[in-house]
N, C-alpha and C positions, 0 to 999 in steps of 0.2 A: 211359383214355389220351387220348381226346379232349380232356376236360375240361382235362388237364392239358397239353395242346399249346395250347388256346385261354386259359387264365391265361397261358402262355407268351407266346403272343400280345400280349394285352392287355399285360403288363409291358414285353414288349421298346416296344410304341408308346405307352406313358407315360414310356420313356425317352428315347426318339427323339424325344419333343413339348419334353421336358424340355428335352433338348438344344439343337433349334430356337428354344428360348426364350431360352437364354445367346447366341447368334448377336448378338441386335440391341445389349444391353448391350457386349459383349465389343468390338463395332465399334468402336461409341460412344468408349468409352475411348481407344483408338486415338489420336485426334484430337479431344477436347475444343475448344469452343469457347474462346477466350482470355476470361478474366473478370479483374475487380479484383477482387483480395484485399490491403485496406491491413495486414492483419496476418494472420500466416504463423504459426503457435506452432511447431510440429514439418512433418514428411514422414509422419506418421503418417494412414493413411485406405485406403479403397479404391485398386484400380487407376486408378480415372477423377482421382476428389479428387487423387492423387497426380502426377498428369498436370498438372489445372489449378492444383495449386500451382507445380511446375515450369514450367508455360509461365506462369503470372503471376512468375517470379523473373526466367527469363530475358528475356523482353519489358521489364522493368524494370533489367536491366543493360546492356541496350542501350542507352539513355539516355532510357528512354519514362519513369522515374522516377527520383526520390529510392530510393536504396536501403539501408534503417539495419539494419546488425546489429550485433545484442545480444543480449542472457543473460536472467535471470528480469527484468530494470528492464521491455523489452519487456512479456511476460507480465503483468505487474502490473499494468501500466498504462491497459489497456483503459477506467478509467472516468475517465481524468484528462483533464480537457478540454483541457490543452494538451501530452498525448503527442503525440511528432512526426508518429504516423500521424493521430491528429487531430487537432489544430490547423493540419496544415499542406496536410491534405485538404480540410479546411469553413472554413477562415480564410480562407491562402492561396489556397485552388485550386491546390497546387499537386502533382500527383501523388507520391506516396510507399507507399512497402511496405516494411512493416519485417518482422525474423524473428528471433524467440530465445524462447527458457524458459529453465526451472531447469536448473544446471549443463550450460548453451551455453559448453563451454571455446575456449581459443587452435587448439585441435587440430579442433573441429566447424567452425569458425567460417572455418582454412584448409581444409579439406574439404569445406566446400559452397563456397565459392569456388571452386575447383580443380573442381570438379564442373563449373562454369558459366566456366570459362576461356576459352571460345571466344569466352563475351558479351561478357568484359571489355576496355576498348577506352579511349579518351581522353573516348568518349561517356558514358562512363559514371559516375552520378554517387553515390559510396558513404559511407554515416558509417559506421564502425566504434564503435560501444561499449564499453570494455574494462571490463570488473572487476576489480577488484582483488585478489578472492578467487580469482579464475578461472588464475592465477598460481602457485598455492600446491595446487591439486587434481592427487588423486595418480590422474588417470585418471577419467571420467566413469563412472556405474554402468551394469551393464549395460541396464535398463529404459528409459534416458536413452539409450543408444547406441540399442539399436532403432526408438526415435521419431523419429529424424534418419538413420538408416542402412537403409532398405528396398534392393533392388535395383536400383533403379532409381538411385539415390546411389550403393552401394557397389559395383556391377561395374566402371563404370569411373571410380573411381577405385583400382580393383586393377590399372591399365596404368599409372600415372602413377610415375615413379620416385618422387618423396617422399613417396605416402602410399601408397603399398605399404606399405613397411618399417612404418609409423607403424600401419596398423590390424594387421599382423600380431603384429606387437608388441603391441596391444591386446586381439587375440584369443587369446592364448596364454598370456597372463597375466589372466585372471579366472577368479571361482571358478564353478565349473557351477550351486553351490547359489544363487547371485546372480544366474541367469538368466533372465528368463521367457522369451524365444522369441528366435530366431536362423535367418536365413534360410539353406537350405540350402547360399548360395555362401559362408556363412560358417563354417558347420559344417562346409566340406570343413578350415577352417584351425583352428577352432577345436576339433573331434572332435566324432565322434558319440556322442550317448547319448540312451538311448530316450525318457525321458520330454522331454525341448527336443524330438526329434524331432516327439513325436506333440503337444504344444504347437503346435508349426510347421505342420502338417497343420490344425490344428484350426480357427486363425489365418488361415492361408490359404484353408479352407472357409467360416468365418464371414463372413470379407473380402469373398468372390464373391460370396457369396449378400447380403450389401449391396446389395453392384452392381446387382446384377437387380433386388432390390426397387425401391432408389433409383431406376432406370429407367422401370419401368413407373408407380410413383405419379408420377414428372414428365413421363410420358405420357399419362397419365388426369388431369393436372390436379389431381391431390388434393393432392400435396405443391410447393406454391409455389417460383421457383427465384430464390433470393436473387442472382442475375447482378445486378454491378454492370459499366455498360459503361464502358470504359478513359476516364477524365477529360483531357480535354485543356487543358493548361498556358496560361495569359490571355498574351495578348500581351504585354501590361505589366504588371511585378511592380507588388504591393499596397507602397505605403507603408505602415508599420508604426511607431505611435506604442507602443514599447516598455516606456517606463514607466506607460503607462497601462492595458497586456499585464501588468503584473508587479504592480500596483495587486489587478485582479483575478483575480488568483493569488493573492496575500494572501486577499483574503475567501474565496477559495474554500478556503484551508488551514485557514480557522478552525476549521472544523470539526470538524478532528482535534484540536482543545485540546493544541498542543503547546506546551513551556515550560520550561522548566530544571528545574521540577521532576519533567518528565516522560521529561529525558534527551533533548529536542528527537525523542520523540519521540508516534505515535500513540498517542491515550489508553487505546486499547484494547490496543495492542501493550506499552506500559509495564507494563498492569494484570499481563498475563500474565506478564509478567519485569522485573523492576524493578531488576535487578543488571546492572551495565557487564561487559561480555562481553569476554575476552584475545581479541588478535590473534594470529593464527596465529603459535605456538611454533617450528614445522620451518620449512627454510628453501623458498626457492621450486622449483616440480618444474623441472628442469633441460630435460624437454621439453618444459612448455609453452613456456618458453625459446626453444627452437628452433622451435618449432611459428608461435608470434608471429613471430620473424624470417623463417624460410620463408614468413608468410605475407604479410608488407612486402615482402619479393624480389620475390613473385611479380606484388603490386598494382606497384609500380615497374617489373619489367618489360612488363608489359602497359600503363604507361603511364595506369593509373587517377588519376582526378579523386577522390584521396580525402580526407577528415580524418578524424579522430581526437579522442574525448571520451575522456579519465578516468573513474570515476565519484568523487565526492566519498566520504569515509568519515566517520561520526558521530564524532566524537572524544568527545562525550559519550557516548554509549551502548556504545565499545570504547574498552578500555584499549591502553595500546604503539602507537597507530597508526602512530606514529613509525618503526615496523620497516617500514614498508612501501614507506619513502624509496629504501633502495636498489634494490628492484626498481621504483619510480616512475625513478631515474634512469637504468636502464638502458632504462626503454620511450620516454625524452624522447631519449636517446642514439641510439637505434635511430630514432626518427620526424625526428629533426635529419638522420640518414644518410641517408635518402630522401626529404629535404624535403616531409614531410606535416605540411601543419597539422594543427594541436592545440589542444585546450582542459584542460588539466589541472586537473578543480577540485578534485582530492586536493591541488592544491599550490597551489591557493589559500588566501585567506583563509578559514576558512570559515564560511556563513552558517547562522545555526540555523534552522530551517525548510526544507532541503534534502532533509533525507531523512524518511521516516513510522518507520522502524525505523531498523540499522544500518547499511543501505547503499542500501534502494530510493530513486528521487527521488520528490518528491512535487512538485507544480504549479509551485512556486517552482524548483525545479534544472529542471524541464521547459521554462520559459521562457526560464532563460540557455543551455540548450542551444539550443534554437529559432530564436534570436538569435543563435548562434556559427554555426548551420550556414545561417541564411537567408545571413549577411553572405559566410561564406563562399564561397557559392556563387554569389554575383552578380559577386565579382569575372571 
């Protein structure tokens, strides 16, 4: 009996050390130091990460930066040397944070807005990126909603009259088999069933135990902390000789061996499909629709310093893009209504070397973007 009171022992004070050990991390997170992050892909990470992405959004909608949201063009674009977060970080100097991935809809895009309502202000200075495809999606997947919806995003924007209705509606129509994990304030809306549960559990065990680790290796020094401190904006804007910006954007496209007979697009992306792809058949979802307006309402009434890019569409490498006119004019309609500039390069002329595939930009669309939103903004 002894034996077995002193293992008792022993267990309960390797749990009780354990415990004491989650203390210093758990603080930690609390209050993150403010870091730059020029690019944001998801809200997906630890309790801390998820903190300092949040405090590097809202610090930058206060008008500490450039703020570009967009969809997978973001994502992709990490090695283009003149993506807005780069070029206009190590060009200009001029602070920026952008944030989007794959299938970033009208509906994510007003929801982390609305999330950060409080920042938004006349100081604040936003591009919007729209997609064209992003229009015509019947609902984000669930996998995709998780990465952009932890709790810290989703509780309160469950108080906000227009995105209540909007996520429960999202939550009550998907399928359970399409699920990987759902945070339990979502599961009071969406139901319970045991295996998302114990996913949830599992998810938010693995999460924690990040944290601690992550903690103590950048308290021992072993794991370096990539901390960028907050760049401060030059007194005087860079004069910018643009055709000689868009000169070498060319060489740097060559690369990709794009050419008409590649469908203007990458040689490698061609190889893999070499056939002009239909434009979306069904017509556009009616709430991204509304999701997109709701979310001009809302930058007009708080008075945001915004514009608005297009993106261009291959007309070589998709057929019918022509269908895509009437939902281009109702988003020119809708930016006319609340006098946002705009750049529509779906409804320009369009230049072959814009995109590497059907819709991403590649250097050359990066630099007439770069050049809409510098001019823009100095007025």
């Amino acid at each position: 009996m002894k034996i077995n009171k002193a293992i008792l022992l022993h267990i309960s004070m390797a749990i009780l050390a354990a415990l004491v050990l989650t203390i210093p991390p758990f603080i930690d997170s609390l209050q993150p130091a403010l870091k730059f992050l020029p690019l944001i892909k998801t809200m997906e990470g630890t309790r801390k990460v998820q903190a300092e992405k949040m405090a590097t959004i809202s610090h930058a909608l206060n008008g500490h930066a450039i703020f570009f949201l967009g969809a997978s063009e973001v994502a992709t674009s990490e090695d283009e040397h003149f993506a807005v977060y780069n070029f206009f970080n190590t060009k200009l100097h001029q602070p920026t944070v952008a944030y989007g991935d794959s299938f970033v809809d009208n509906m994510t895009q007003l929801a982390l807005l609305t999330r950060f309502k409080q920042d938004l202000s006349p100081k604040t200075k936003l591009v919007l990126l729209l997609s064209p495809d992003s229009f015509f999606f019947d609902g984000i997947p669930p996998t995709i909603f998780a990465d952009h919806f932890p709790d810290s995003v989703f509780k309160p924007l469950m108080s906000d009259a227009t995105m209540r209705p909007v996520l429960t509606h999202y939550l009550t129509h998907i399928d359970a088999q399409d699920v990987d994990h759902l945070t339990f304030s979502q599961m009071r809306i969406f139901g319970w069933h045991t295996k998302i549960v114990w996913r949830e559990i599992k998810y938010q065990f693995s999460s924690f135990c990040e944290m601690i680790r992550d903690y103590f290796l950048s308290l021992a020094h072993i794991r370096q902390s990539n901390t960028q401190p907050w760049p401060v904006a030059p007194a005087n804007e860079l004069n910018i000789n643009w055709n000689a910006e868009l000169q070498q954007a060319q060489q740097l496209n060559r690369a990709r061996h794009e050419s008409a007979a590649t469908l203007w697009m990458d040689q490698e992306i061609f190889a893999d499909d070499k056939t002009p792809e239909d434009w979306y058949t069904a017509p556009p979802s009616g709430r991204e629709k509304e999701a997109f307006i709701a979310m001009m309402k809302l930058l007009h009434e708080r008075q945001v310093n915004v514009v608005v890019i297009i993106d261009p569409l291959n007309p070589w490498a998709l057929k019918n893009t022509d269908k895509f006119q009437p939902t281009d004019r109702f988003i020119q309609q809708t930016l006319k209504k609340y006098n946002t500039p705009y750049f529509d390069m779906y409804d320009q002329s369009y230049q072959p070397g814009w995109n590497w595939d059907r819709l991403h930009p590649t250097e050359l669309a990066w630099v007439a973007m770069d050049r809409f939103i510098s001019e823009a903004f100095k007025k």
